[in-house]
C-alpha positions as CSV (number, residue, x, y, z in Angstrom):
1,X,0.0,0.0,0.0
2,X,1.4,3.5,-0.6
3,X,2.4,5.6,2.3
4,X,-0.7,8.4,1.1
5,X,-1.0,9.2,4.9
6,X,1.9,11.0,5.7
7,X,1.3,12.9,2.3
8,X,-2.2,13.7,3.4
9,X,-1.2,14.8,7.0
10,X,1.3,17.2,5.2
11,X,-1.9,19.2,4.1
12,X,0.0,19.8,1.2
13,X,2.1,23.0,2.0
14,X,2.8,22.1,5.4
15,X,6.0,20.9,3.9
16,X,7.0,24.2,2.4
17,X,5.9,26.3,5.1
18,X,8.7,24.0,7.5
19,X,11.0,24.9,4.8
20,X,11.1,28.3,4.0
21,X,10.7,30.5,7.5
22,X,7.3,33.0,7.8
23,X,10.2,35.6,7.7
24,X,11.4,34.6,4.6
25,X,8.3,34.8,2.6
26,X,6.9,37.3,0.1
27,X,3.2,38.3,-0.7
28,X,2.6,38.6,-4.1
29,X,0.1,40.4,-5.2
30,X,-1.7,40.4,-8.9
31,X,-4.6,42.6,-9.6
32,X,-7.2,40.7,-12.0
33,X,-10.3,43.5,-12.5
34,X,-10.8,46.4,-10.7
35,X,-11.6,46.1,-7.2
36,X,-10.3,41.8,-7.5
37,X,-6.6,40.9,-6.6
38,X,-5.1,37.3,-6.0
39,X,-2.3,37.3,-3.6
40,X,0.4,34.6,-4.0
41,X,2.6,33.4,-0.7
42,X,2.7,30.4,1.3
43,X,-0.2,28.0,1.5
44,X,-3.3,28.4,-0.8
45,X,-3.7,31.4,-3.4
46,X,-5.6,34.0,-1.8
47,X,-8.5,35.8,-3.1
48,X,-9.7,39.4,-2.2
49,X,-12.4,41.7,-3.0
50,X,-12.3,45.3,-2.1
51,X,-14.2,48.6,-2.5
52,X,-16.9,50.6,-0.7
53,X,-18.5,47.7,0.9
54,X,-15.7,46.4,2.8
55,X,-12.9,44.1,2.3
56,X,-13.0,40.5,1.5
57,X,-10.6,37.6,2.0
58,X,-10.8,34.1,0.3
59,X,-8.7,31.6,2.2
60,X,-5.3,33.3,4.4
61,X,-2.4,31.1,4.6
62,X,-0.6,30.2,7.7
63,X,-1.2,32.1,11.0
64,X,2.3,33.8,11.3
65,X,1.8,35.2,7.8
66,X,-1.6,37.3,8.8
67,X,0.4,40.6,9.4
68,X,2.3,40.3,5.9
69,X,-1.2,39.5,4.4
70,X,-3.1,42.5,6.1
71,X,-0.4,44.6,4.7
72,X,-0.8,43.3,1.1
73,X,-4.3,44.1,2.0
74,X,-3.5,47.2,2.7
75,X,-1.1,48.2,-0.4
76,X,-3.8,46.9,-2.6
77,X,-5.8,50.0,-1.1
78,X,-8.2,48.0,1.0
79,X,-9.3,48.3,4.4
80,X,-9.2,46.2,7.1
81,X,-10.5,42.5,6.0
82,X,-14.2,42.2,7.0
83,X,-15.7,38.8,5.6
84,X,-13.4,35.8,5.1
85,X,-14.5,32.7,3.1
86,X,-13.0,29.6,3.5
87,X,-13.0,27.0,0.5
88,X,-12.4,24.1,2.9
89,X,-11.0,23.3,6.3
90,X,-7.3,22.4,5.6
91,X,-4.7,24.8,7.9
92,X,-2.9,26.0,4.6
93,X,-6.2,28.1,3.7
94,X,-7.3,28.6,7.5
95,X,-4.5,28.9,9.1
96,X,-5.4,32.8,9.5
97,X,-8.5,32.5,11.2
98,X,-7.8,32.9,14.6
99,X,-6.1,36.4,14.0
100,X,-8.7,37.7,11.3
101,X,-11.6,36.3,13.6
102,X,-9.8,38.5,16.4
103,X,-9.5,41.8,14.2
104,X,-13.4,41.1,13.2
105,X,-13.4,39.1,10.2
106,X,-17.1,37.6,10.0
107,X,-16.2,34.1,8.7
108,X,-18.0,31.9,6.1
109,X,-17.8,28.6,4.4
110,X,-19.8,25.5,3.9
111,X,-21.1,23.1,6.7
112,X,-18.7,20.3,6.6
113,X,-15.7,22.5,7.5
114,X,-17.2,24.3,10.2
115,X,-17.5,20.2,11.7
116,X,-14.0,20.0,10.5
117,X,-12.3,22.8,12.3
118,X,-14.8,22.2,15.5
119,X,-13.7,18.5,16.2
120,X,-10.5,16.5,16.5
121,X,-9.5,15.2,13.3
122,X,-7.3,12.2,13.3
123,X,-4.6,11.8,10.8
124,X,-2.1,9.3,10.6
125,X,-2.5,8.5,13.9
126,X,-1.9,12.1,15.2
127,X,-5.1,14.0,16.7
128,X,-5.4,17.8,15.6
129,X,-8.0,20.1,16.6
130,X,-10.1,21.5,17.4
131,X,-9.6,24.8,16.5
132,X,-10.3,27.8,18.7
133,X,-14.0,29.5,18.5
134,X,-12.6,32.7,17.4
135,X,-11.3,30.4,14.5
136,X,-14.5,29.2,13.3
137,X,-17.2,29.9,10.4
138,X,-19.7,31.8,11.8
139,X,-21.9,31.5,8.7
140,X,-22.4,28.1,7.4
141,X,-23.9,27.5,4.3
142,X,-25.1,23.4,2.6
143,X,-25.1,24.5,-1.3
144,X,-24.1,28.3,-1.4
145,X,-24.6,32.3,-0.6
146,X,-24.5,35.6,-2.8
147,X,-23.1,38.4,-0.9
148,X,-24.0,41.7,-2.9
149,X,-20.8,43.9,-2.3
150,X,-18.6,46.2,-4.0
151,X,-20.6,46.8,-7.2
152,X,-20.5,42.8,-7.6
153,X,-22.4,38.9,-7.2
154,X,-19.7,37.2,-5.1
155,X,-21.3,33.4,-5.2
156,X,-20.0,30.9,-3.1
157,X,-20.9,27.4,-4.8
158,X,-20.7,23.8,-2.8
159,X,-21.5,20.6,-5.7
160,X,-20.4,18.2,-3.5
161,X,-17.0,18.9,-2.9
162,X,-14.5,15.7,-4.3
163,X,-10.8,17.5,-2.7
164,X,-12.4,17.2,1.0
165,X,-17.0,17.3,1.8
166,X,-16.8,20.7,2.4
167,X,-15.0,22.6,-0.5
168,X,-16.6,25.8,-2.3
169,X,-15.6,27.4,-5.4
170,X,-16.1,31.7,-5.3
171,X,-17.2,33.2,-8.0
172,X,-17.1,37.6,-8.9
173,X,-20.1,37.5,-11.3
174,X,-19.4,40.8,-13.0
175,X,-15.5,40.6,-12.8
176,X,-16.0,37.0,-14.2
177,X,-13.7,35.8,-11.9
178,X,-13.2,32.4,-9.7
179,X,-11.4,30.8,-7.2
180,X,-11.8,27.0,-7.2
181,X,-9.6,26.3,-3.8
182,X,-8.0,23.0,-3.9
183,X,-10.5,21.7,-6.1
184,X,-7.8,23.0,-9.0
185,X,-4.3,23.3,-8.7
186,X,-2.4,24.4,-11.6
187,X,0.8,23.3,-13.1
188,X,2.3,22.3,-9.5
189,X,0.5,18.8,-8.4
190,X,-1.5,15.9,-9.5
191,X,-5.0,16.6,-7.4
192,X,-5.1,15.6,-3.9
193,X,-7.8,13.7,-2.9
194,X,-8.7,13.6,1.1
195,X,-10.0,10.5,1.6
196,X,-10.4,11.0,5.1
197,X,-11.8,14.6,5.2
198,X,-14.6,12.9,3.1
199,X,-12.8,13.7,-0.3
200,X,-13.7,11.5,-3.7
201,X,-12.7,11.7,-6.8
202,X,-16.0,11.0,-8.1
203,X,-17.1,13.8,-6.7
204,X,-14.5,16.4,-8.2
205,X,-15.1,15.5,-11.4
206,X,-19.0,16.4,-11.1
207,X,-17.7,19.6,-9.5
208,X,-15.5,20.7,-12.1
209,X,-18.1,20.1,-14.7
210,X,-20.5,22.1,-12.6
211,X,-17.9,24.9,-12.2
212,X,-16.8,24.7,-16.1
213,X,-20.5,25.9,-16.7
214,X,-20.1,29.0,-14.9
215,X,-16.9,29.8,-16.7
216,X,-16.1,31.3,-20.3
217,X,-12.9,31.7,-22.5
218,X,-12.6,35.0,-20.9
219,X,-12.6,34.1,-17.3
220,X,-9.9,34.3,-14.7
221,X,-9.5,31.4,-12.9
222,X,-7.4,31.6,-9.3
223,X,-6.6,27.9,-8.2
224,X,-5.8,26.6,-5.2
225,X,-2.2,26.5,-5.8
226,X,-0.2,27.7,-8.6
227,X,-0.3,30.0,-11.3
228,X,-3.6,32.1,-12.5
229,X,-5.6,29.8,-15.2
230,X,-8.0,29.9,-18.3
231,X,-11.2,27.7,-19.4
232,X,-8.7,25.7,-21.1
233,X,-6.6,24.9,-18.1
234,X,-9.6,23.7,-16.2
235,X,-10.7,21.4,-19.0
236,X,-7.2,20.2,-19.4
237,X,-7.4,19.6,-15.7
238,X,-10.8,18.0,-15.4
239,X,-10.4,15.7,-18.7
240,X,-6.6,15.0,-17.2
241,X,-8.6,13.0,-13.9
242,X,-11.3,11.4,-15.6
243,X,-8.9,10.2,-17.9
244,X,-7.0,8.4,-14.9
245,X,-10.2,7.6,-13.5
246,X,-11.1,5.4,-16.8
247,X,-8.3,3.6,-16.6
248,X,-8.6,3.0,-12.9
249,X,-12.1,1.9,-13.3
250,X,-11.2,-0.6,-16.1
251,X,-8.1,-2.2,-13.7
252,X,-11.2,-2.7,-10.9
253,X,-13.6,-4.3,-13.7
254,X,-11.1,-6.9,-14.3
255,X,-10.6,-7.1,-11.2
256,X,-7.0,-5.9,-10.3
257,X,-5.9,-5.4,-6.9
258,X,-5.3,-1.7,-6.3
259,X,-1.5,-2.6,-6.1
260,X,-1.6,-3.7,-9.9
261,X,-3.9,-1.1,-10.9
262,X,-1.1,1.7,-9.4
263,X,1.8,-0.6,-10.9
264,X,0.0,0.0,-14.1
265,X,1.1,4.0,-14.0
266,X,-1.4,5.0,-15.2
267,X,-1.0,8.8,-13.6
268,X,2.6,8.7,-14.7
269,X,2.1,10.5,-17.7
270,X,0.8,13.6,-15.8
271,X,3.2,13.6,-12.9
272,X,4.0,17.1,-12.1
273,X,8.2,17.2,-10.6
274,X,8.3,18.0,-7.5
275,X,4.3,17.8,-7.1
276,X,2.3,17.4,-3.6
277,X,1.0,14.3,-4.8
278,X,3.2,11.9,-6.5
279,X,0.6,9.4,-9.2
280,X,0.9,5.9,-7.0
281,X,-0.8,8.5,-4.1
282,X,-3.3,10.1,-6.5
283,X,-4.0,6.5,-8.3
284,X,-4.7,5.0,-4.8
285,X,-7.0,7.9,-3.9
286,X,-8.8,7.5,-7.0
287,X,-8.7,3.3,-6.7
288,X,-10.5,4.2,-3.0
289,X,-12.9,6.8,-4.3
290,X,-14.3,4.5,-7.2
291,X,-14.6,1.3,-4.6
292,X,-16.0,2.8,-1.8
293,X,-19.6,2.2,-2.7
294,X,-19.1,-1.6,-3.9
295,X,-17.1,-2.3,-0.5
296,X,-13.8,-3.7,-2.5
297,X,-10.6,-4.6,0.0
298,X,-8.2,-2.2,-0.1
């Protein structure tokens, strides 16, 4: 069996946040429409929205970044952040919480990662959580909410989820502009799929076709990690996993064990060099997320 658990425990930029020092890292910001900024650091792509409404934050790092962020904030012309979204409970997009809920960030996100972050969550034998109340969502949401701010629709979406049960993409109507969370990660990672934060692979793929008919040529995709995207790298992205997932499924109809079915390699063509998730850990996510219903041995 692969070791996916230590991979999974890393939350993905766990690693690289023990690497490179809070001290040492940058904020990068990149404007995308007026008003609508992604900010580039440590941990999941940021989001914000700013204008006469108030500020607002999509995801926020690692908690020792918050005063670097809040000062991106505030060289973007912003003021103070006042509504934070979460697209799903992992630390490298929640990490900020604590301090923002502090300053008076009103905190959103779907259902599932408000359980999450409230109870422990065991993984790989090691029991985190929960997190502090200051730290949670204070709005919950099962399918979605429109906040009317700034001049624009700013939708938060839930299909299901497929990274972990609670992920949301954001959209900026007008701006035509979406983040997509960990749901899409661009050009640095084969998808991670958390199996034990209720993820499936299944799921992502309805998801992404759900999200791919709220986009356009023209529209701005921020993913969850990596560079900004187009259309086309979301379909690349979505017809990349279901084209894993056919073989995958063909292996279990003739009845491979998942150790042949990730022999066969059948991620290897789409490895990304130094990715979170190697293709044995992605094909083993996806040999669990196609088996789970018909009770197959692992």
């Amino acid at each position: 069996m692969i070791k996916y658990a230590p991979l999974i425990t890393a939350l993905l930029a766990t690693v690289a946040s023990a690497q490179t020092p809070p001290a040492e890292v940058t904020i990068k910001p990149e404007v995308l429409a007026p008003g609508i900024a992604v900010l580039f650091g440590q941990g999941g792509n940021i989001g914000v929205s700013w204008g006469e409404d108030g500020t607002v934050l999509i995801d926020d790092q690692f908690a020792p970044l918050t005063p670097k962020i809040q000062a991106a904030v505030t060289a973007l012309g912003a003021t103070p952040v006042k509504y934070l979204i979460n697209t799903h409970w992992h630390g490298d997009h929640t990490g900020g919480n604590e301090n923002l809920g502090k300053a008076g960030a009103i905190i959103m996100a779907q259902d599932n990662v408000r359980v999450r972050m409230s109870t422990p969550q065991t993984r790989n034998g090691k029991v985190t959580g929960p997190s502090p109340k200051v730290a949670l969502p204070v709005l919950t949401y099962a399918d979605g909410i429109k906040l009317h701010l700034n001049g624009d629709e700013v939708r938060t979406v839930h299909t299901g989820g497929g990274h972990t049960d609670g992920d949301s993409l954001v959209m900026w109507k007008a701006a035509n502009v979406i983040h997509m969370g960990d749901l899409f990660m661009n050009k640095v990672s084969l998808p991670f799929i958390d199996i034990a934060s209720g993820g499936n692979v299944l799921h992502l793929i309805s998801t992404l076709d759900k999200a791919l008919l709220l986009t356009n040529p023209q529209t701005k995709i921020i993913p969850g990690h990596g560079p900004m995207a187009s259309q086309a790298d979301l379909i690349a992205w979505r017809d990349m996993i279901k084209t894993v997932v056919a073989s995958v499924q063909v292996g279990v109809k003739a009845k491979k064990t998942m150790a042949q079915i990730i022999a066969m390699k059948p991620a290897a063509p789409y490895e990304v060099k130094g990715g979170f998730i190697s293709g044995d850990a992605f094909v083993e996510a996806v040999y669990k997320s196609v088996t789970a219903k018909a009770g197959h041995a692992h």
